[in-house]
KEKE-3310 file (N, C-alpha, C; in steps of 0.2 Angstrom, whole numbers, plus 5000, padded with zeros to 4 digits):
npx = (5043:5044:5058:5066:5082:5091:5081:5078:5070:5062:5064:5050:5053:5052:5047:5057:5064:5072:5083:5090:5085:5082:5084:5078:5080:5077:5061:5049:5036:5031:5024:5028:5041:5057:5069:5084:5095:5108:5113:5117:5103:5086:5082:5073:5075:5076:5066:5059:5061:5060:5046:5046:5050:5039:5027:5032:5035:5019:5019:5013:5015:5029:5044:5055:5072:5083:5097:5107:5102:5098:5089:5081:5068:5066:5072:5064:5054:5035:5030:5015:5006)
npy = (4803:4810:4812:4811:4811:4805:4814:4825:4823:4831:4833:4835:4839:4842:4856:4859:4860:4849:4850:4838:4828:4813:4803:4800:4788:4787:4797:4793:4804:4810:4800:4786:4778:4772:4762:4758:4745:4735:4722:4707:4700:4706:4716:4714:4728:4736:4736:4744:4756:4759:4760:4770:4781:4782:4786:4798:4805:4807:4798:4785:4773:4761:4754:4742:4737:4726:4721:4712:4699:4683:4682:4695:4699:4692:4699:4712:4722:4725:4738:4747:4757)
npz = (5990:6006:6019:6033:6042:6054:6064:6078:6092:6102:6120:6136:6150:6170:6166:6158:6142:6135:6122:6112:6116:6111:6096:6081:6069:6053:6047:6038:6029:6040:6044:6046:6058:6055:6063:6064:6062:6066:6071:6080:6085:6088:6103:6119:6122:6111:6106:6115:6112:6102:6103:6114:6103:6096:6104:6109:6098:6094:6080:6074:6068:6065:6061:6065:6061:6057:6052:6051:6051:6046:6034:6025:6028:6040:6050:6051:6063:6063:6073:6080:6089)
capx = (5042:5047:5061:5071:5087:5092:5076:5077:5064:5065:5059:5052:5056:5051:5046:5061:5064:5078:5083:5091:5086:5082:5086:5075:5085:5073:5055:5044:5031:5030:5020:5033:5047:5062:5072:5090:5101:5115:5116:5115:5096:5085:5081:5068:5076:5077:5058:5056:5067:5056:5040:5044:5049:5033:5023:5034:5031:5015:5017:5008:5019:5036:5049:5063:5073:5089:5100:5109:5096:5101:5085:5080:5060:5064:5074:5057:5048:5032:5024:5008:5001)
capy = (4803:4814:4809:4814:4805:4808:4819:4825:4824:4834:4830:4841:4836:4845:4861:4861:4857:4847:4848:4833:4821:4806:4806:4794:4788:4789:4797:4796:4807:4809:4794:4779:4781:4768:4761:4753:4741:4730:4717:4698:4699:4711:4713:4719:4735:4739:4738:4749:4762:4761:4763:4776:4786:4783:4789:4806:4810:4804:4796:4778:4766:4761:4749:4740:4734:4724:4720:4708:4696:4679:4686:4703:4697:4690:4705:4717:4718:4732:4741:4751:4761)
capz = (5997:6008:6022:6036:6044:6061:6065:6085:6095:6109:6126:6142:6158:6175:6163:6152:6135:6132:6113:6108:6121:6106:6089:6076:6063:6048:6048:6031:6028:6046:6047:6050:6060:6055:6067:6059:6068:6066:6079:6078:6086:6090:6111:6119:6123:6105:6104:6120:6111:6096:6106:6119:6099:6093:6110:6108:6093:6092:6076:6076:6066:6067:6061:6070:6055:6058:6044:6050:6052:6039:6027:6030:6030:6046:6053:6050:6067:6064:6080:6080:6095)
cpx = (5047:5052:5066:5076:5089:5087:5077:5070:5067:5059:5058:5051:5056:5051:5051:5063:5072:5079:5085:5091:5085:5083:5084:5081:5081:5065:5052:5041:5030:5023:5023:5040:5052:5066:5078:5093:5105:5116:5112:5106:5094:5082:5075:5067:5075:5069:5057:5060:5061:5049:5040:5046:5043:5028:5026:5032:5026:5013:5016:5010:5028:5039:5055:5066:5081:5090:5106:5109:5098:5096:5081:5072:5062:5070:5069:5055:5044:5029:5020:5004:4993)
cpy = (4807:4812:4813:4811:4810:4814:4818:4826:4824:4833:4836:4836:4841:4852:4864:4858:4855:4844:4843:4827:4814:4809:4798:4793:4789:4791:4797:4798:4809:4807:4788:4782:4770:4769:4757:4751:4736:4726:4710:4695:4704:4709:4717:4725:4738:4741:4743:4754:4765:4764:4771:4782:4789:4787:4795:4809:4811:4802:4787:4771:4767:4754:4746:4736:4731:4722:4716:4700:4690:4680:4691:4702:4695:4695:4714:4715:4726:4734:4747:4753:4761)
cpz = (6000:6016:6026:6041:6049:6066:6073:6086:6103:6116:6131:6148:6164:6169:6159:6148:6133:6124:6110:6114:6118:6099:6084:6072:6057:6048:6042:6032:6034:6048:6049:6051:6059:6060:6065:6064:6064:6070:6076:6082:6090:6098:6112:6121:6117:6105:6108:6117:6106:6098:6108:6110:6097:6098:6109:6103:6090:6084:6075:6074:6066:6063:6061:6063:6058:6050:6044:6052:6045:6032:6031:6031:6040:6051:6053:6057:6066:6068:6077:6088:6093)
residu = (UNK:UNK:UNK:UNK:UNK:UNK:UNK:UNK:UNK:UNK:UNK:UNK:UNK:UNK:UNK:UNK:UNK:UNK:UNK:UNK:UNK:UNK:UNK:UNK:UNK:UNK:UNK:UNK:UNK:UNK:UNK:UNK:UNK:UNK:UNK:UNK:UNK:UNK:UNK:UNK:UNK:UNK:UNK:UNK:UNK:UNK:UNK:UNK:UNK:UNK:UNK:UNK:UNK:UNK:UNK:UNK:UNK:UNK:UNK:UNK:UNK:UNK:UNK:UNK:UNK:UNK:UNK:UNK:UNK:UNK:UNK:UNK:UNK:UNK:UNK:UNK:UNK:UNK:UNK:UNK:UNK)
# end
């Protein structure tokens, strides 16, 4: 599997191209974009971070993973546009 960590995705805005305006933390295949956290529970900022990822780089699933979560099953949440 093929994979890239900290992949930018660059945004345009009034007709210019800002290069590192987000920065995925891992994309496989360039079909799931990971999303990693650390925090004692995920908010619903974190999801709208994961979304507006997936809306740019139109890729279609995603996963919010926390890893501080008491079993990591229950620190998984998966969105799909």
């Amino acid at each position: 599997m093929t994979f890239e960590r900290q992949k930018n995705l660059p945004l345009e805005y009034k007709g210019k191209q800002l290069e590192c305006a987000y920065r995925m933390d891992i994309v496989v295949e360039t079909r799931v974009v990971l999303e990693i956290k650390g925090v004692e529970k995920l908010t619903p900022l974190h999801t709208a971070q994961l979304l507006t990822y997936l809306r740019l780089s139109k890729i279609k699933t995603g996963l919010l993973i926390n890893f501080i979560a008491a079993a990591l099953k229950d620190g998984i949440k998966r969105l799909v546009l």
